[in-house]
N, C-alpha and C positions, 0 to 999 in steps of 0.2 A: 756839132754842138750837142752837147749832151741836157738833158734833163732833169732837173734833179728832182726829189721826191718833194722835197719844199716846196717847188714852183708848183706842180699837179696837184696838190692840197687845195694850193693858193687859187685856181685854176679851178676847182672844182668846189670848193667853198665860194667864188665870186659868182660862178656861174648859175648857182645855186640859189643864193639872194637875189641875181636879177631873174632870175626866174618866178620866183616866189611873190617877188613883186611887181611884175608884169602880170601873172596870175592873179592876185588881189584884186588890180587896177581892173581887170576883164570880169571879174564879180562884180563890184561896184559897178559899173557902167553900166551890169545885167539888172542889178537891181534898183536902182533907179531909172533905168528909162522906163520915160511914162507910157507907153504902151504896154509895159509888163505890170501896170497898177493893179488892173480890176483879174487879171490870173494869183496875185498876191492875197487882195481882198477878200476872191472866195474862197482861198485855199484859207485863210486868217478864220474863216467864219462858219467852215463846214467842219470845222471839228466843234464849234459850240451845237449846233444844230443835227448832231448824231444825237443816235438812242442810248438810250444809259443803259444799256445790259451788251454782253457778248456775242462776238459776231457765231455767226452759226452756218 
């Protein structure tokens, strides 16, 4: 049975989207579980409460 270049597109384009959206779904789930809140929080709020000049 041969191959054709169609089918491996086809193949490599599907595999592609479910990956990407398996991916997705693995962020999402990072970033709302509630245990990851208060690591969010103070990363949210340590850049208000840096110094306003240049690191050095």
């Amino acid at each position: 049975m041969a191959v054709s270049h169609d089918d491996l597109v086809w193949l490599a384009q599907s595999a592609g989207l479910f990956y990407l959206i398996g991916l997705s779904a693995i962020v999402l789930v990072y970033v709302y579980w509630p245990s990851n809140k208060k690591r969010f929080e103070k990363a949210a709020e340590a850049i208000l409460h840096g110094e306003d000049r240049p690191w050095r």
